[in-house]
C-alpha positions as CSV (number, residue, x, y, z in Angstrom):
1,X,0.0,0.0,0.0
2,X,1.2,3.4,-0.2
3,X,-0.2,6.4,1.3
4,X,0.2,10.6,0.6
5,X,2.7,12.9,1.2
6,X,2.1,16.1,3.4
7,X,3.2,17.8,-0.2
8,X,0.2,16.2,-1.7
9,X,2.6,13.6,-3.5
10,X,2.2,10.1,-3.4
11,X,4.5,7.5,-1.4
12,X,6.6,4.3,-2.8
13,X,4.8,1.7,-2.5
14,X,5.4,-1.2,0.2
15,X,8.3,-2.6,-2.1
16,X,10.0,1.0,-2.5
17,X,8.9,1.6,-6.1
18,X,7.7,4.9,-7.0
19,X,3.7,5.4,-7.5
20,X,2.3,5.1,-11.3
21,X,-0.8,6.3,-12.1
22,X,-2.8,3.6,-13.7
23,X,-6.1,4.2,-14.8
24,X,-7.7,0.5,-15.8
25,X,-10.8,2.1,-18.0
26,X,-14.6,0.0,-17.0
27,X,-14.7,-0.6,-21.1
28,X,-11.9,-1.9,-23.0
29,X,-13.5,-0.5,-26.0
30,X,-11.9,3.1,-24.8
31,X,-8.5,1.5,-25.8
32,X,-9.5,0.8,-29.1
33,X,-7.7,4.5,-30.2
34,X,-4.8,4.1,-28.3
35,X,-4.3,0.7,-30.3
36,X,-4.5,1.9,-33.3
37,X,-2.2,4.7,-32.6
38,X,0.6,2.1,-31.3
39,X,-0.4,0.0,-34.4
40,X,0.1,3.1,-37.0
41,X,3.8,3.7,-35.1
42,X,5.1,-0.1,-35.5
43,X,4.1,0.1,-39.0
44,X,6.3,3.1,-39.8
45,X,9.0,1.8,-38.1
46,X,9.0,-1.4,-40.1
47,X,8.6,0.8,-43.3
48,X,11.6,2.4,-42.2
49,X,13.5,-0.1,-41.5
50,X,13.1,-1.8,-44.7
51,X,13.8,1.0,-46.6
52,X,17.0,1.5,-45.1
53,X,17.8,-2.4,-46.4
54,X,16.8,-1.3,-49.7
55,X,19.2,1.9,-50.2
56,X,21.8,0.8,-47.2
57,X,24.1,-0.6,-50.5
58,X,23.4,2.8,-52.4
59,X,24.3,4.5,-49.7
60,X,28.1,3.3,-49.5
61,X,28.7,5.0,-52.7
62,X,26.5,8.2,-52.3
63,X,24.9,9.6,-55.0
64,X,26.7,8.2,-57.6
65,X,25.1,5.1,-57.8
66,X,21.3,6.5,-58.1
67,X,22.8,9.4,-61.1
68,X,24.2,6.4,-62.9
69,X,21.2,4.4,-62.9
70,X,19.0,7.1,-63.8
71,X,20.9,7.8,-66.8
72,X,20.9,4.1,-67.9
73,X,17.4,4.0,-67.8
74,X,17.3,7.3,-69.7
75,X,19.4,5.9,-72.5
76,X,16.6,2.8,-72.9
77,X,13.6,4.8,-73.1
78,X,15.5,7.1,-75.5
79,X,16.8,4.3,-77.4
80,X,13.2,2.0,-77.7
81,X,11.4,5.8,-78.4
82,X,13.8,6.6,-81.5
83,X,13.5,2.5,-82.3
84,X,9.5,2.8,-83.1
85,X,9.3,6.7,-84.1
86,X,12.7,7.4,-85.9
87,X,13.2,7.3,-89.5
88,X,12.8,4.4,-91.9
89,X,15.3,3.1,-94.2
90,X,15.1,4.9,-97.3
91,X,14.8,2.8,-100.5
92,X,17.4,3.4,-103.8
93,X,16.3,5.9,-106.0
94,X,16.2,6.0,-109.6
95,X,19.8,7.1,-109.5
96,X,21.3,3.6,-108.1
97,X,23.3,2.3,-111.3
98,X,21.7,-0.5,-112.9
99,X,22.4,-4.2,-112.1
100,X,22.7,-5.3,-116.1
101,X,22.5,-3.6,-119.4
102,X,19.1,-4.1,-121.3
103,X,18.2,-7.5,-122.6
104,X,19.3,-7.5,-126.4
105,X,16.2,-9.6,-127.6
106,X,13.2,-9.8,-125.6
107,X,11.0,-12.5,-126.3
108,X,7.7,-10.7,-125.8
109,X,6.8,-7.4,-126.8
110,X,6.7,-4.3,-124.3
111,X,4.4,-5.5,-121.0
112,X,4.4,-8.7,-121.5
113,X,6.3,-11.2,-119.3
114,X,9.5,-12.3,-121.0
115,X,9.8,-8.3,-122.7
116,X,11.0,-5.1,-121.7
117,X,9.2,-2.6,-119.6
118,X,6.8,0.3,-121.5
119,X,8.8,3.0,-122.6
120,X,8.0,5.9,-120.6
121,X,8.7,7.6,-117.3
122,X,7.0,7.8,-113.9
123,X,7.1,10.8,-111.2
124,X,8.7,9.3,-107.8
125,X,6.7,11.4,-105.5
126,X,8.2,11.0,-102.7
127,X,9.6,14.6,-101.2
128,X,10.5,16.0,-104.4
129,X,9.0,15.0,-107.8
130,X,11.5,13.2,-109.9
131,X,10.8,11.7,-113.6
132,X,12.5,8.3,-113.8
133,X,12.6,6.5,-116.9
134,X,10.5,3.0,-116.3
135,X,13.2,0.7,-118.4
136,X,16.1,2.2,-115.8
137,X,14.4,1.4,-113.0
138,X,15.7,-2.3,-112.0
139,X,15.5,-4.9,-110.7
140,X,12.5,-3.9,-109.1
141,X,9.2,-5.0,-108.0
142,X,6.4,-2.2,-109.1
143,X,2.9,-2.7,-107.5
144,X,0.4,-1.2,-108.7
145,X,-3.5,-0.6,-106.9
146,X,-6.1,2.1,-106.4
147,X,-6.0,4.0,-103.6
148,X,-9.1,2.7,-102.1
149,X,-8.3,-1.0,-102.8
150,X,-7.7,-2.1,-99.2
151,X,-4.7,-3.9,-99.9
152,X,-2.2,-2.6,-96.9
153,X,-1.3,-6.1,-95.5
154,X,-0.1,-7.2,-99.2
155,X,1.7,-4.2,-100.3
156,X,3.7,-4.3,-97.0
157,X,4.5,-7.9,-97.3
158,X,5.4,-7.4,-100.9
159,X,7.5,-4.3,-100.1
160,X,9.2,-5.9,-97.0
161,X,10.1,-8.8,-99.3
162,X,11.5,-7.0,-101.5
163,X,13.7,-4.4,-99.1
164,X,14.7,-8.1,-97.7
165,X,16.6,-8.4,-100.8
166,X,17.7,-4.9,-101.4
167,X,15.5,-4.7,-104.4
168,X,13.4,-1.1,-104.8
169,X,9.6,-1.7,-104.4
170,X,7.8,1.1,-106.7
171,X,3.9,1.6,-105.0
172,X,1.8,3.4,-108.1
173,X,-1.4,4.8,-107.8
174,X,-3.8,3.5,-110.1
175,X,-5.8,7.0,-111.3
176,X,-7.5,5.7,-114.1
177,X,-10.7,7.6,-115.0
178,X,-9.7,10.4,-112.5
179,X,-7.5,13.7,-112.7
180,X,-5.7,13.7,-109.3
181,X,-2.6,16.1,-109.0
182,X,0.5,14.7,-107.9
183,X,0.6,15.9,-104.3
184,X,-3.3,14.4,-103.8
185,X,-2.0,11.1,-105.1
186,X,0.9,11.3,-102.5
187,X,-1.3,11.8,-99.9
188,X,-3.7,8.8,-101.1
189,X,-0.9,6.7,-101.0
190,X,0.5,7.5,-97.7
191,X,-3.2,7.1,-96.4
192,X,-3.1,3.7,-97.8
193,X,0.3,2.2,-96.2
194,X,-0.2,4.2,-93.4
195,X,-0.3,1.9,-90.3
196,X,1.8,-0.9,-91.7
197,X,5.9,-1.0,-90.8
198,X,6.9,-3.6,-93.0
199,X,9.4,-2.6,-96.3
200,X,9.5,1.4,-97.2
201,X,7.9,1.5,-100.3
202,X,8.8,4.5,-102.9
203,X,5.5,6.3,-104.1
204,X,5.2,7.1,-107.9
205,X,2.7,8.6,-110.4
206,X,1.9,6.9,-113.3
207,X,1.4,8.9,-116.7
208,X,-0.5,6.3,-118.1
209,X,2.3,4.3,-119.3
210,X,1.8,1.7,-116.8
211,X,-1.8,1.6,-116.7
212,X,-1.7,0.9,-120.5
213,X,0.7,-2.2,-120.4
214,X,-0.4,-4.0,-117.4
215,X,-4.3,-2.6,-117.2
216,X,-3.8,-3.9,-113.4
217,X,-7.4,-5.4,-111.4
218,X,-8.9,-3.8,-108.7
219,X,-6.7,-5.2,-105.7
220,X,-2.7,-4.9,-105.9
221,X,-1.1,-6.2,-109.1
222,X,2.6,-6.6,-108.7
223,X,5.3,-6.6,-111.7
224,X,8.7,-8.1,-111.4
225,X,11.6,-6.6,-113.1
226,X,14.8,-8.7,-113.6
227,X,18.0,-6.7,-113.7
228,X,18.4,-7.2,-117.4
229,X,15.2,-5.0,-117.5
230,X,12.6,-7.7,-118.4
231,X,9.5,-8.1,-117.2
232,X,9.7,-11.7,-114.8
233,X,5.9,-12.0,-113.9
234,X,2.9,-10.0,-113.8
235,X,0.5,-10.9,-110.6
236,X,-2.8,-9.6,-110.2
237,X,-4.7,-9.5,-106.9
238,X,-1.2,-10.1,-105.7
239,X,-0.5,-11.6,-102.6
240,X,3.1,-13.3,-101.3
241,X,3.2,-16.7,-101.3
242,X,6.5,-19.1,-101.5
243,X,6.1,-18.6,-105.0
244,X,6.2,-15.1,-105.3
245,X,8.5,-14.9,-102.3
246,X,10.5,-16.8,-104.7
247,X,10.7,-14.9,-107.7
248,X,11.3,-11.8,-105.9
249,X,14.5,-13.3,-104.0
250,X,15.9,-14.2,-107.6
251,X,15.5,-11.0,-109.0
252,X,18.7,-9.8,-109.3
253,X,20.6,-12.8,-110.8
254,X,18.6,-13.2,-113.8
């Protein structure tokens, strides 16, 4: 037992210790905020501590770990940004010497598979308008479709085929029946492969030269030049198959 002072302070107790003020509450319920207080303390501790395992290593070095770091991780989202947004290959222009000299004797006439190209010129479109003689344009694959043909998937496999093997793939709008200046056909045409990442195909405006040799179907019709300057095959509603695949790899040896 312990008794009062004549200060008004409490006596030790019977076993000497000093008097604590202990207040046991009727309802253990009145705890419940004292509880959660203790509970909120323990937790920040522990987040502490383990935060202090995580960057205890780093900090043996300073702050020359962390600057390194960030710049490495700088470099890999600059490096995967300028992967999928930077420039594409550009394809050979018209100005790439020629693989061969012209075939002395075709054995077909002008358009037709086994003779030479028709003798005329297209505008490549792309940037600047350039005229390019057809018959100088080789090996090469031309393909040729109207604007509207929804035919995306097969001009980018035909043109990815054909960048596989170095060869120049020649995309020509099909304006038959229609007078569309040049720049409104580039635009059509970049509408049309728009979307698709295979191949980097070289846009080009027919001046009817084309149009009158092959008289290509409504879908894609693709025309294989060997670098002799003949005319290899002439595919309508075009699509790559081992075949084609084929005839495009070989190209540039016949």
């Amino acid at each position: 037992m312990c008794g009062v002072r004549p200060d008004g302070d409490p006596e030790p107790d019977d076993y000497g210790l000093p008097h604590v003020d202990v207040v046991v509450p009727d309802d253990a319920r009145e705890l419940e905020r004292d509880v959660i207080a203790y509970r909120r303390e323990i937790r920040r501790i522990r987040r502490r501590a383990r935060l202090l395992r995580l960057l205890g290593p780093l900090a043996r070095f300073g702050v020359g770990v962390p600057l390194l770091a960030g710049a490495v991780l700088v470099a890999l989202v600059s490096g995967a940004l300028m992967t999928f947004f930077g420039p594409r290959p550009t394809p050979r222009t018209a100005a790439t010497p020629t693989a061969a000299p012209l075939a002395p004797s075709p054995s077909a006439p002008p358009g037709r598979i086994g003779g030479w190209m028709p003798d005329g010129r297209i505008e490549l479109i792309e940037g600047t308008v350039e005229a390019a003689d057809l018959r100088g344009l080789r090996p090469a694959v031309f393909g040729i479709a109207a604007t509207d043909c929804g035919c995306a998937q097969q001009i980018a496999d035909l043109s990815g085929r054909a960048q596989q093997y170095n060869l120049r793939f020649y995309l020509v709008a099909d304006t038959r029946g229609r007078d569309v200046p040049v720049r409104q056909t580039l635009k059509d045409l970049q509408a049309l492969v728009r979307g698709t990442h295979t191949g980097a195909p070289q846009l080009a405006a027919d001046r009817g030269h084309l149009m009158a040799a092959f008289a290509p179907g409504p879908g894609l019709t693709a025309v294989l030049v060997t670098s002799d300057g003949l005319v290899r095959d002439i595919r309508r509603h075009a699509a790559l198959d081992p075949v084609l695949a084929d005839e495009i790899k070989n190209l540039p040896f016949r």
